[in-house]
Structure formats: C-alpha cells, structure tokens
N, C-alpha and C positions, 0 to 999 in steps of 0.2 A: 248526697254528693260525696266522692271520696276524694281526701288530698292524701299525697304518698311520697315517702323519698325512699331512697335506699343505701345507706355508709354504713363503714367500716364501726363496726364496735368492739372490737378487739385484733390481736393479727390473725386469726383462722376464722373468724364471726365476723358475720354483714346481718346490717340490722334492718330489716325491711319495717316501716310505722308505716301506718293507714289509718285515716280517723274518717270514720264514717256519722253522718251527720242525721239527724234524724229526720225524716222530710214531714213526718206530718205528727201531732201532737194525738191522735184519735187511733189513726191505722198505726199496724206493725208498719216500719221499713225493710225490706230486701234488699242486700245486697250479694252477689257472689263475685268472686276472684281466681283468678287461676294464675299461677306462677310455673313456667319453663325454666328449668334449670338447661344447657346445653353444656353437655360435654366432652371433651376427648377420649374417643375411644382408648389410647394409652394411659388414661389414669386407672383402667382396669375397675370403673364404676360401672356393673349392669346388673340385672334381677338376680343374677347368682350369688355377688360378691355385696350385695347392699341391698338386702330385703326390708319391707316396711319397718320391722323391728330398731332397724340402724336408721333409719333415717328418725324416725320418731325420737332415737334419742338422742340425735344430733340437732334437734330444734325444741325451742324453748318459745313458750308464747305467752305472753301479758296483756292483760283485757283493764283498761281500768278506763276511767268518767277521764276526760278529755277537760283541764282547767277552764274554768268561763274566763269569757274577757273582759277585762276593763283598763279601763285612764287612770292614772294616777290622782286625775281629778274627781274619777267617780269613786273611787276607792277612798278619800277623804270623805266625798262629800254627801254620798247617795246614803240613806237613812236604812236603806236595804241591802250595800251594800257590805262588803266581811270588814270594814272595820267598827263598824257601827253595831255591826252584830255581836262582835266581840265585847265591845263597850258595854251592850245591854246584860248578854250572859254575865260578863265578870259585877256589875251591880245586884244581877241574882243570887249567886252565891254571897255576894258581901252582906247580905241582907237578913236573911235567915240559915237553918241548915241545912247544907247541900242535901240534895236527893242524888239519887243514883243517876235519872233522866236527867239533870243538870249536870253532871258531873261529864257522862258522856257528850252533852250538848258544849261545854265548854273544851273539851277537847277538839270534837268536830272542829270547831270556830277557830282552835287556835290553828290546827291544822289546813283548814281553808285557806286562812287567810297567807302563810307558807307561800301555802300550792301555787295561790291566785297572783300574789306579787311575784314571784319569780316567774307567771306566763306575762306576766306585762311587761316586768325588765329584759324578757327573752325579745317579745314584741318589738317593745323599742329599741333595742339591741339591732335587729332587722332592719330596721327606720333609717336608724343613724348610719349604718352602713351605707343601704338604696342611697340616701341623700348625699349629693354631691354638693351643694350647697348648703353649710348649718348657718341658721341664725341665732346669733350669738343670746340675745334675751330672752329665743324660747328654749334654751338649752339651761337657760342660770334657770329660771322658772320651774322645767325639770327637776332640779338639782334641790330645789329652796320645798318641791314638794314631796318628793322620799324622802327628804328631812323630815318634815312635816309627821311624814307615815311613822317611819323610824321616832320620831321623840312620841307619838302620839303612844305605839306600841309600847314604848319601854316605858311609861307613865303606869299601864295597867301593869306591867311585871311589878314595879315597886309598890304598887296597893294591892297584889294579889300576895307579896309574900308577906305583908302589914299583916294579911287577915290570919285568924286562928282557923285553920282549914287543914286536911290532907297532907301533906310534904309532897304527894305524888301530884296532885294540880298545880301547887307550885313549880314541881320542876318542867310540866309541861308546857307552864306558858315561859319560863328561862329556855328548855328548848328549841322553843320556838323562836324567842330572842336571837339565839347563834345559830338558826338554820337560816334567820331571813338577814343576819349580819354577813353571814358567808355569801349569799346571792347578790348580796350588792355588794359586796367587795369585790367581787368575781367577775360582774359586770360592769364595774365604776375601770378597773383597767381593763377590761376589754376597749371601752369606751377613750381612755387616754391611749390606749397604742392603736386606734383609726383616728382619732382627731391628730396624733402627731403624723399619719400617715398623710391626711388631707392637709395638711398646714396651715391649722386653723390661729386665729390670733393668740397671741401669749396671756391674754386676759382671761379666756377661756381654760385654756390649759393651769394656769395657774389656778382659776376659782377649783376645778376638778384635782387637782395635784391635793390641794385643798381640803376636800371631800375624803380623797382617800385616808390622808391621815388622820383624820377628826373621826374616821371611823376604824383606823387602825388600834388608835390610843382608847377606842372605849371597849376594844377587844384586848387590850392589853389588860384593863381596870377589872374586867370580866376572868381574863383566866380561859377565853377561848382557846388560844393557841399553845398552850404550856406541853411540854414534852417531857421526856425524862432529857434530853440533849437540844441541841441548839438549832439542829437540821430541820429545816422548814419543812422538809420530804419527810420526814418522820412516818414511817408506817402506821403508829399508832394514831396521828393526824390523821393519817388517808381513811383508817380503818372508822377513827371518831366521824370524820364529815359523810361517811358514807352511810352509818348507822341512822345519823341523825336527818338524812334526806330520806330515806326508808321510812322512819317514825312518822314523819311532817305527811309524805306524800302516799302511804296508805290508805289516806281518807278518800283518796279517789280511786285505787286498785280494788277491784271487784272480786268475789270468789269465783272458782270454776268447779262444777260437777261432770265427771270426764266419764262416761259410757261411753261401750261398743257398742256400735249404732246397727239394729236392726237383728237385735239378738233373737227376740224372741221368736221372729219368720225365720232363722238360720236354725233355730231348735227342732223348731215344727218341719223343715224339710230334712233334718235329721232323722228325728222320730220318724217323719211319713219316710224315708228310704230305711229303716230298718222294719217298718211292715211291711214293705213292698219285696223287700229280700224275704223274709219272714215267707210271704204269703207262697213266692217260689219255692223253698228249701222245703215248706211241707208237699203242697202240691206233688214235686217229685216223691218225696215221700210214701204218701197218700197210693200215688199211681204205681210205682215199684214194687208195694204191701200187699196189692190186688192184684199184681202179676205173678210176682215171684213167693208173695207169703212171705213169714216172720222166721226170724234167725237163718236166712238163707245170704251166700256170699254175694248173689246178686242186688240184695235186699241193702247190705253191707254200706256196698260199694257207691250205690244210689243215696245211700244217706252221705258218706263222706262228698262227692261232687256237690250233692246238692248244699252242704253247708258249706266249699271252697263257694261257690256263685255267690250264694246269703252273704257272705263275707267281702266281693267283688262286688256287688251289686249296690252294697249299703254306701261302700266306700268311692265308686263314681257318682255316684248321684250326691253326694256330700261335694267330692272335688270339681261336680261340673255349677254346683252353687256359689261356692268359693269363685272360680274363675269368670262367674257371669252376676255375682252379687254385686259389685263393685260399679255394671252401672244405673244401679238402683239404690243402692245404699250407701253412705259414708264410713271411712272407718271407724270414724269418734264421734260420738254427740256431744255438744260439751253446754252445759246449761250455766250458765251467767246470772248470779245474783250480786245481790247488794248484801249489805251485813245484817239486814234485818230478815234476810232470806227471799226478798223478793226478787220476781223474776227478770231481768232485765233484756235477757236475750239467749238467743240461742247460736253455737258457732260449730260446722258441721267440720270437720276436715276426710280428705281422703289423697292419699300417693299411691302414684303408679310410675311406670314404664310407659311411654308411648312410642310407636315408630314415628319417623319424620312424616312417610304418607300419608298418616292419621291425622296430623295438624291441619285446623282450618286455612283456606288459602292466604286469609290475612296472615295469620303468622308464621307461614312459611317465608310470605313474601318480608315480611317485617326483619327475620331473620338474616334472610340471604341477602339485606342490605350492607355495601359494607362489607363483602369480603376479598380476602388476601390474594387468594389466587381463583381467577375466575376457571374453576374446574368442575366435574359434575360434585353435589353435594354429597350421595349418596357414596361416592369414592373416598371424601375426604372423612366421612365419619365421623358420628356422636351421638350416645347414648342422650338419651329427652327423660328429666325429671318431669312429672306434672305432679304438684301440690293445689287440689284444689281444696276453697275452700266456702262456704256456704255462712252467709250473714244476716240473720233475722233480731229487728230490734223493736221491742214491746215498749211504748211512749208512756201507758198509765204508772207506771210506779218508779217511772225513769227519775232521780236523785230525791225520790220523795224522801229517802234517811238523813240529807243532808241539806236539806231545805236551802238550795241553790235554784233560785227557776231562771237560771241563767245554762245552766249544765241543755245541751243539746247533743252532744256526741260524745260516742268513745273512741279508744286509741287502743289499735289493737296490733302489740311489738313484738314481732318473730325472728329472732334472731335464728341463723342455721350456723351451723358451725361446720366449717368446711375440711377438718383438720385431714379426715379419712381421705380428701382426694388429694393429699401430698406425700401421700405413702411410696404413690411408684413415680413421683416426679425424679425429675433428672436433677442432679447440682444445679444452685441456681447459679456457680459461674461456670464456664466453659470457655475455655482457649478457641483462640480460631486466626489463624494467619495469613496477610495479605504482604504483597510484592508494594515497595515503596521505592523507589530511586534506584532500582537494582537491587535492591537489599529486601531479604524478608523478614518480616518484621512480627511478633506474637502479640496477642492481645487478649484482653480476657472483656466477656461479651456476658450480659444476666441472660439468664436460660428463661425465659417467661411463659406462661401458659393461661389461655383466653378460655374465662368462660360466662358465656351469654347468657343475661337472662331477662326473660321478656313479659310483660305483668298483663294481665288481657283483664278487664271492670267491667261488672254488669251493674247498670247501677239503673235509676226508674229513667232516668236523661239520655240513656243509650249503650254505649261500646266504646270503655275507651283503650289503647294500648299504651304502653311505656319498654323501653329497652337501655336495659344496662352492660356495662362488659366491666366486665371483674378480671382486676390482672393481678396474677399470681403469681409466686412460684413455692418451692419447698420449705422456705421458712417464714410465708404466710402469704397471706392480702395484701397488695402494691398499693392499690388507687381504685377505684369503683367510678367509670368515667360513661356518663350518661350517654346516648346517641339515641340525636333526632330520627324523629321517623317520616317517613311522608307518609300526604294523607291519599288515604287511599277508596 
C-alpha cells in the first residue's frame, strides 16, 4: 500500500513522500508511480529548453527505512522494544571491553531510539489535533510517561559517561539526549498552541506550561541552546539542530547505487550499427574495385560516399534507439542498500515529454476537472512532465542491520525544485483598474500561475489517482492545495 502527501519544502521546492509498505515478508513487492507535471505553455518549459539533464538536477531523492511504530507505553515497556534495547547495549559495554560490533550496535540503539520517539510524538501530534474532545487524565498520563522515557534515557547518559570508554560513545549517547530534548520541546508547544486553541481547562494547560519548562531548565543545565548572542534564531542554532537530526536519523537513510539503466543493450546496438555501416562502406567498396579497378577516380569517389553512408548509417540507428529506448528501459537504476551492503530494493526512474493525446483517458479526464474557462484544452495549452518511476522491494534482508522487526516500509522523498519555471513569469504584482462611483480607481492584483499535478499508483490493490495544483508565482510556491477527484 502506498500513503503520499505533497508540500511545500522550501519557496521553489514541493516535497512529494511516499512510503511504500511491504505486502509480503517471502515475495519481492512492486510498486510503480508516475507523476504529471502540467504546465503553461508561457513558462517557455518544453524538450528544447529542459532536457532530462535539467530536470534530473532539479530533483533530489531520499530512500530511507520508514520509523516503526509504537506507544509510549510500548516504548517503556515492551522488553524488545528501543528502550530496553538500549538499556541491554549500554550494560554490555559497562561490562567488559567494548568490541567494534558493540560499539556500532550501541549507536544504532541510540539512534533508534531518536528516530522512533519523534514518530510517535509526530503520531500523537496528529491524535491531539483529530480530537475535538481531550480527556484530561489521558493527556496528564501522556505527559507523566515521556517523562518517564526522558528520565529513563538521561539515567543511561549519566552511567555511560561514569564508564572509562571512548569519549566518542559518550558523546553519542549526550547527542542523542539534545536530539530527543529538541523533539519534545517542539512538540510539547505545538501541543500548548492546539489545547489553547480548543479551550481546554486551565488545569491541563498549566500541568503542560509545566512540562515545558521543567524541560527548558534541564536544557539550560546541559548547554543546549547557548550561542555566541542572545538570539534564539541564531543561525549557528539552526545550523546545530539540523546537524544533529541528520546524525540521530541516518540510522534509517539507506545508500543508493545510481546506473544508467540498460547500458549494456545500448552498447550492443551501438556496436551492431557500426558493423552494419561497416558491412555497407565495404560492400560498396568491394563492388567499385571490380568495376572500376584500384587508384582510379571512380574507385575514389566510391570510397568517400560509401564512408559519408557508414557514418549516417551508424548514427541513425543509434538515434532511432535513443528515441525508442525509453519505452523499454528506464533512465537510472538505482539499487538500495542498507549499510551492510545488503540489498533492499531496487528504484527505476525515467522523464519524458508527453502530448495530452498520449494520456490515458483517466487522467485526462482527472485533469480537465476543474477548469477556468470551459475552452477546448488543446487551445489553452501545456507542456506534460511525465516522471516515472518503478518500485521493487526485496523482504529477506529488509532492516536485518538494525535488528527492528517492526521496520515494514520505506519513505521514499523527492523533492523537485521548481526554480527554472519562474524565469519567464511575469511580476507577481500587476496594476489593473476598475470604474467605482464614477471614479477609476488603481489596484494592484498577485500575477499567479497554476500548475497541476496529478500522481497515478500501481500498487498489487489496484490504480490509485491523486491531484494537486500548485500556485505560484516569480518569487516562489504560494500554497500546494489538494483537489478531489471523482471516481471514475
């Protein structure tokens, strides 16, 4: 099964996630995707001005292991779960001396354990929103159990720097301390500016008000937030928490091995069109030799044609493989491992150009939902990205490095970055005046520019579609605002 969203990650960058889920634990899973880009012929984007080379370096993709879930009650309590994990590693290293394989197993843990509580505060995060109604006891309950987690954790930082070990294990499990302080500070006031929103009692608000600073003051004791200045915005802050999320959350980023897919049948019909010119330029050869005899101008004249052809010959049959490779082959293969090197998956990608009459009925009809001015389509004009992409995922060695058998899917984040189609936009303000009480009157109106795009899933459960519209203008990304589809 795939879940997908699609936002803003930057002003010129929309972030498309997809976490693909593994269906069976024995077979590979299959998935494939294809993404329309739709857009205005006056952004001056078509196969001349934007060949695969620019789009490839306008998107960016991340493949990593998708956080397991769990409760904060299973996160205490489960004897398999990552804090009990970490409990065992940190008693092995206290114990005798460290190995290498401990060394790396103790960071994994600490790293997990990161990953996995910020998917559950994200989780509950989501909860507390949905819910229109909180209950007050199971919210303090919450509260009294990330404590819990929180003092449980910082008990092992204070016996792991007791011990005579490394200074680099030490500091990983301290920052691990200020990666998982920063998450719950982060969501402890997200969580106070929806409970003031919902008007929850002041009993609550206050136990949370509470929390906040009981966790502010042991970041103050730590030295988390210290800057050269006063400024909370501190770049070197930004630059600190983003280093330290990177660190934590690499334990679940995967490598990629990135090939051009289908090289060596593109070799072979290489080589085979320069024997096939070959076999002509002699031929004529051959036959010219027997007619006219050697050093004669007829003789000449017959060699240079015949090696203009060789030279035409090799090079159509090259450019009619290129133009008909594409739909057999992908551009990139990209092979997915883990850090032990094993194989996890494989992800095919390929970009083209398509006409609108090339699109299947569904997403034509998907498209022309929803439009501005009911005109013919083909008048109003728009160049069609297609970004497809191809999804195979191999189950036997799936997180076997990080001994999670909770891990079921990856998350796989492609950011496009859109910068190149704001080149030929227009100012995004524009005057424009209307007649008010006799009087005319100026105004200034945002210049905006629509572009669609429409996600098509093949997944083992069927065909599913999504469509988004992206509004823009010249100084980036407005809003990225979802539209229903009917079913069709």
């Amino acid at each position: 099964m795939i879940y997908d969203n699609v936002k803003i990650h930057d002003n010129f960058s929309l972030e498309i996630k997809s976490i693909y889920e593994i269906i069976s634990e024995k077979k590979k899973t299959n998935y494939s995707t294809i993404t329309y880009l739709f857009i205005p012929n006056g952004l001056n984007i078509n196969t001349q001005t934007y060949p695969k080379s620019k789009f490839y370096n306008d998107v960016k993709v991340y493949i990593r292991y998708n956080a397991s879930e769990y409760t904060l009650d299973e996160i205490l309590n489960l004897k398999s779960g990552p804090l009990h994990q970490l409990i065992k590693i940190v008693k092995k290293i206290s114990s005798k001396k460290v190995s290498k394989k401990n060394k790396l197993e103790f960071e994994s843990r600490v790293k997990m354990l990161g990953a996995i509580l910020n998917n559950t505060l994200k989780n509950k995060t989501l909860i507390l929103k949905e819910n229109k109604k909180l209950e007050i006891n199971n919210i303090i309950k919450c509260f009294e159990k990330l404590k819990k987690v929180l003092a449980t954790y910082r008990s092992l930082v204070v016996n792991v720097d007791a011990l005579e070990i490394d200074e680099d294990l030490k500091n990983t499990i301290k920052y691990g301390d200020e990666y998982i302080s920063n998450i719950t500070n982060y969501h402890l006031i997200i969580w106070l500016e929806n409970f003031k929103i919902k008007n929850v009692e002041k009993e609550l608000l206050k136990e949370l008000i509470g929390f906040i600073k009981e966790e502010q003051t042991y970041r103050k004791t730590q030295n988390f937030d210290v800057t050269d200045n006063e400024d909370f915005f501190d770049e070197m802050l930004f630059h600190k928490r983003s280093q330290l999320k990177k660190f934590i959350e690499s334990v679940l980023f995967l490598n990629r091995d990135i090939r051009k897919d289908g090289t060596f049948f593109e070799q072979s019909i290489f080589a085979l069109a320069a024997g096939l010119a070959m076999v002509f330029s002699t031929a004529i050869a051959f036959y010219y030799q027997q007619v006219y005899g050697n050093f004669t101008l007829p003789f000449f004249i017959a060699l240079v044609v015949g090696y203009m052809f060789k030279d035409r010959i090799k090079a159509s049959i090259g450019l009619l493989f290129v133009s008909k490779a594409s739909s057999f082959y992908h551009d990139f293969n990209i092979k997915i491992k883990d850090s032990a090197t094993n194989l996890i998956g494989i992800v095919k990608e390929n970009f083209t150009f398509v006409p609108f009459n090339k699109l299947g009925p569904k997403v034509k009809k998907h498209r022309l939902k929803n439009k501005f001015i009911d005109a013919d389509y083909n008048f109003l004009g728009e160049q069609i990205i297609q970004y497809k992409k191809k999804i195979v995922i191999y189950p036997k060695k799936f997180g076997e490095e990080i001994s999670d058998n909770r891990l079921n899917s990856i998350v796989d984040i492609t950011r496009i970055n859109l910068y190149r189609f704001t080149t030929q936009m227009d100012d995004p303000k524009k005057e424009y005046s209307l007649l008010k009480k006799g009087k005319i009157i100026n105004r200034v109106g945002n210049r905006i520019y629509h572009i669609n795009l429409i996600q098509k899933f093949y997944t083992e459960k069927g065909i599913e579609f999504k469509r988004y519209l992206v509004i823009m203008n010249r100084k980036g990304i407005k809003r990225i605002e979802p539209i229903e589809l009917d079913v069709l």
